[in-house]
C-alpha positions in Angstrom: -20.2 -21.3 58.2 -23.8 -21.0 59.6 -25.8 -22.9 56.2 -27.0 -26.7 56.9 -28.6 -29.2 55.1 -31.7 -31.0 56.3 -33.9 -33.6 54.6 -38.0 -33.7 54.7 -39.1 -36.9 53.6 -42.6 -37.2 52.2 -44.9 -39.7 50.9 -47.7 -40.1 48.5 -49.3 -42.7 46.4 -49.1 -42.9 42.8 -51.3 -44.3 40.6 -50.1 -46.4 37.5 -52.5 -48.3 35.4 -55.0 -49.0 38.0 -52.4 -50.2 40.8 -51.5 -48.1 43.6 -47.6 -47.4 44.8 -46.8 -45.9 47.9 -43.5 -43.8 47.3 -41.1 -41.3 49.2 -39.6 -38.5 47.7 -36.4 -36.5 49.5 -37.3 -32.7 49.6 -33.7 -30.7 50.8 -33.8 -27.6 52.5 -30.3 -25.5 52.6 -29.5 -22.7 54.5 -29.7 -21.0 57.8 -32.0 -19.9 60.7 -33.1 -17.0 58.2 -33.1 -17.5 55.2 -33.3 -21.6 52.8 -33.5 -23.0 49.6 -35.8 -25.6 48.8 -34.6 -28.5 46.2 -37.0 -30.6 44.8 -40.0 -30.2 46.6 -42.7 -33.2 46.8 -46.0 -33.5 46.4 -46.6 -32.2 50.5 -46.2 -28.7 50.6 -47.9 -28.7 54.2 -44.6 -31.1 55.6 -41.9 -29.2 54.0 -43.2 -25.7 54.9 -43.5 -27.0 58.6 -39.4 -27.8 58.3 -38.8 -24.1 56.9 -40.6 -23.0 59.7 -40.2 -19.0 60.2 -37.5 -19.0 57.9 -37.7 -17.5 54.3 -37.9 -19.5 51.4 -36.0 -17.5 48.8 -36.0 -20.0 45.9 -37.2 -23.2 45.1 -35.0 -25.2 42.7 -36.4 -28.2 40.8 -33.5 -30.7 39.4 -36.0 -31.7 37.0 -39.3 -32.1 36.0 -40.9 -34.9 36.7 -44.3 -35.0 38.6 -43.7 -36.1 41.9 -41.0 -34.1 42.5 -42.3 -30.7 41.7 -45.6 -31.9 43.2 -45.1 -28.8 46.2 -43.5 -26.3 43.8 -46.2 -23.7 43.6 -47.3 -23.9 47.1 -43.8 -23.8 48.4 -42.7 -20.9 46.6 -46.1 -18.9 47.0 -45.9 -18.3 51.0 -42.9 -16.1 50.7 -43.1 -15.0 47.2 -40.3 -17.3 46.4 -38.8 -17.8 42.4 -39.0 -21.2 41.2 -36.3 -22.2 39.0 -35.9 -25.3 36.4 -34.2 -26.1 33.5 -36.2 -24.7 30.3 -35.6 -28.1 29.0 -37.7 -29.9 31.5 -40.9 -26.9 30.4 -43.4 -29.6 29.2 -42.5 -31.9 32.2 -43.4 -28.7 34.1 -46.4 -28.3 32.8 -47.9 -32.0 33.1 -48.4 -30.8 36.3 -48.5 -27.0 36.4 -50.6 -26.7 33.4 -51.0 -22.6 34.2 -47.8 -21.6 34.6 -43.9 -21.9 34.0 -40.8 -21.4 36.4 -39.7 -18.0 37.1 -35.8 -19.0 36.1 -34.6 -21.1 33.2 -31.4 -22.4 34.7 -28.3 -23.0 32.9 -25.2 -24.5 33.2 -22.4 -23.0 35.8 -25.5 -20.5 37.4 -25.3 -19.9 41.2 -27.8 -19.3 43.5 -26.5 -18.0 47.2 -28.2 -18.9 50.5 -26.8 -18.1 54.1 -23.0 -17.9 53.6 -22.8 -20.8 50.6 -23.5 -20.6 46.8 -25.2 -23.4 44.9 -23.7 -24.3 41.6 -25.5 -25.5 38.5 -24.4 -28.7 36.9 -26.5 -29.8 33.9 -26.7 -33.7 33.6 -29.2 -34.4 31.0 -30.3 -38.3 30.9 -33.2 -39.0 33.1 -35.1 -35.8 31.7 -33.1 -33.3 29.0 -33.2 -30.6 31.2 -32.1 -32.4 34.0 -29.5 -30.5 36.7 -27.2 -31.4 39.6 -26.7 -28.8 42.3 -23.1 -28.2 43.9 -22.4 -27.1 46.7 -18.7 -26.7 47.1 -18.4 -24.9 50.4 -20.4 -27.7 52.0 -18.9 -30.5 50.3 -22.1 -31.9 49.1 -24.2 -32.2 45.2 -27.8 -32.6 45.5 -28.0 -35.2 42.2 -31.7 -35.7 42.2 -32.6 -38.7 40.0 -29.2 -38.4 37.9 -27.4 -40.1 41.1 -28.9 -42.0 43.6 -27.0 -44.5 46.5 -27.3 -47.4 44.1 -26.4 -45.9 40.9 -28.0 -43.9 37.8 -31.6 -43.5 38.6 -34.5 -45.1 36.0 -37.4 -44.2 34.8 -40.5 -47.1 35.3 -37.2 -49.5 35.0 -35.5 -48.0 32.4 -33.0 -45.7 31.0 -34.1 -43.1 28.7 -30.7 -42.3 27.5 -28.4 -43.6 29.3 -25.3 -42.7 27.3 -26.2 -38.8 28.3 -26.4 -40.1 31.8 -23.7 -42.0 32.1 -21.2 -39.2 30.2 -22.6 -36.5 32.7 -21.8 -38.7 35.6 -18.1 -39.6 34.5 -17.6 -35.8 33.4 -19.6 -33.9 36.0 -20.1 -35.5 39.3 -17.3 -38.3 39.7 -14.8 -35.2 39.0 -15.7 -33.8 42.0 -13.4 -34.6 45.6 -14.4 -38.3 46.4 -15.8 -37.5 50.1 -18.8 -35.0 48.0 -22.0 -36.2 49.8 -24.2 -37.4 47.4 -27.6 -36.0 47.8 -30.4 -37.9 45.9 -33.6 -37.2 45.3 -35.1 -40.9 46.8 -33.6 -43.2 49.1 -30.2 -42.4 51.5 -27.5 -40.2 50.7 -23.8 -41.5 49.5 -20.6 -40.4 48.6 -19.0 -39.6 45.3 -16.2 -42.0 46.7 -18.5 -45.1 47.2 -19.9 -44.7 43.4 -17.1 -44.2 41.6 -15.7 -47.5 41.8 -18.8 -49.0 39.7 -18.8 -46.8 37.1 -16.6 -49.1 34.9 -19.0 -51.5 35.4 -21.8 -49.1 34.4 -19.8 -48.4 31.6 -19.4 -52.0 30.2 -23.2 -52.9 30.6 -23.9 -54.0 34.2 -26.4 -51.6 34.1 -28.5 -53.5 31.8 -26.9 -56.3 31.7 -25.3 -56.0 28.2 -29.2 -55.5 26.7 -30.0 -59.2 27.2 -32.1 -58.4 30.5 -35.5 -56.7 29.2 -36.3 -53.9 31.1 -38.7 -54.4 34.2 -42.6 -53.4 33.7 -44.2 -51.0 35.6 -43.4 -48.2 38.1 -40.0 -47.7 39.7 -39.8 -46.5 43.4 -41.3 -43.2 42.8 -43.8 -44.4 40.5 -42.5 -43.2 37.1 -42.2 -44.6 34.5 -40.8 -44.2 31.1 -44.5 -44.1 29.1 -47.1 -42.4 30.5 -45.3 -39.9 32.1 -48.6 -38.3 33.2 -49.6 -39.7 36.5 -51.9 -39.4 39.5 -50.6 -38.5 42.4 -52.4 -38.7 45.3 -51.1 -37.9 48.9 -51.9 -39.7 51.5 
C-alpha cells in the first residue's frame, strides 16, 4: 500500500456577536506522492495547498457544511480542476458561504471515491448537519468522522446538540460497528480510536451527554466557533 494520511492544521478567528474566537480546524489529505484527496478543507487554502505540494488534488470532500470547514473549498479544488463533493443535504450550509455556486457531487450513502491504491467509503450520519457524512477507509483502517465523532465524544454545535437522537443512532449503527482499532479521524482536536469511544456510548445513551436535560446548554461558540443560531459567521484568518 503506497496511500497515507497526513493532517494540516489551520487556524482562523471567528467572530460571534462582537467577541472574537481563535479556532483550529483539521484539514486531511489522503493519498500518495501523485495523486490526494482533500477532506474538509479550512478556511487557509494557502497552508493546505503547500501540504499537497506537486501532487494532484483529485477531489475535495466536505463531511458537511458548516462554514469553517469548507472555508478553502473553492480555492482547493480550483488549482487542479478538482470536483468538490457534499451531501445535497448540507446545500444551503454550502451556500452561507459559497453564495455562487454548489458542489460538483451530491454524495450518497455507500459512494466511493478511489485515491492511490485505497477507496473512500460514504457513511451518512446526519445529526450535527442533515447532510452530514463519515468517510471510511477500510483498507487503511481509519473513518474520517468530521464533527459526528470527535476524541471526546459527539461533536456540538455553539454547545448544543441539534438532534442528537440522529447522531447518537448513526454512531451506535455506523461507526461503532466498525473493527474497534478504526482510527478515528475528527475534524478538530486529536484523533482516537473506535475502541476508546465505544465504551461511553451507554452513557451517551442514558443522558451523560446532557446531563439528563437538567444542565442548560452553554451560551456561545464551541471550539470552532459555531453555534447552533446564527449559523452565519465571520471568519476571519489570521
Amino acid at each position: 500500500m503506497t496511500a497515507r494520511i497526513e493532517r494540516v492544521v489551520t487556524e482562523g478567528v471567528v467572530t460571534v456577536d462582537g467577541a472574537e474566537h481563535k479556532v483550529e480546524n483539521n484539514t486531511w489529505i489522503i493519498g500518495d506522492d501523485s495523486e490526494v484527496i482533500v477532506i474538509d478543507p479550512a478556511r487557509d487554502a494557502e497552508a493546505i495547498l503547500s501540504s499537497v505540494g506537486e501532487r494532484e488534488v483529485l477531489a475535495v470532500i466536505c463531511t458537511h457544511g458548516l462554514p469553517d470547514h469548507v472555508g478553502g473549498a473553492i480555492e482547493v479544488a480550483a488549482r487542479d480542476e478538482a470536483v468538490v463533493a457534499l451531501n445535497r443535504k448540507d446545500r444551503q450550509l454550502w451556500r452561507e458561504t459559497w453564495q455562487d455556486t454548489y458542489p460538483d457531487i451530491d454524495m450518497e450513502d455507500e459512494g466511493l471515491f478511489g485515491v492511490a491504491d485505497v477507496e473512500l467509503e460514504v457513511m451518512t450520519t446526519p445529526g450535527i448537519t442533515l447532510g452530514g457524512v463519515c468517510l471510511y477507509v477500510e483498507a487503511m483502517g481509519a473513518v474520517f468522522t468530521g464533527k459526528t465523532l470527535l476524541a471526546d465524544g459527539p461533536g456540538k454545535i455553539g454547545g448544543e446538540y441539534p438532534a442528537l437522537a440522529d447522531q447518537l443512532t448513526a454512531i451506535g449503527e455506523r461507526l461503532f460497528t466498525l473493527p474497534h482499532d478504526t482510527r478515528v479521524l475528527p475534524a478538530h482536536g486529536e484523533e482516537t480510536t473506535i475502541g476508546d469511544l465505544e465504551p461511553h456510548f451507554d452513557d451517551w445513551l442514558s443522558g451523560g451527554l446532557t446531563g439528563g436535560g437538567d444542565t442548560p446548554a452553554e451560551e456561545g461558540p464551541l471550539a470552532d466557533g459555531t453555534r447552533a443560531a446564527g449559523i452565519r459567521l465571520n471568519l476571519n484568518g489570521d
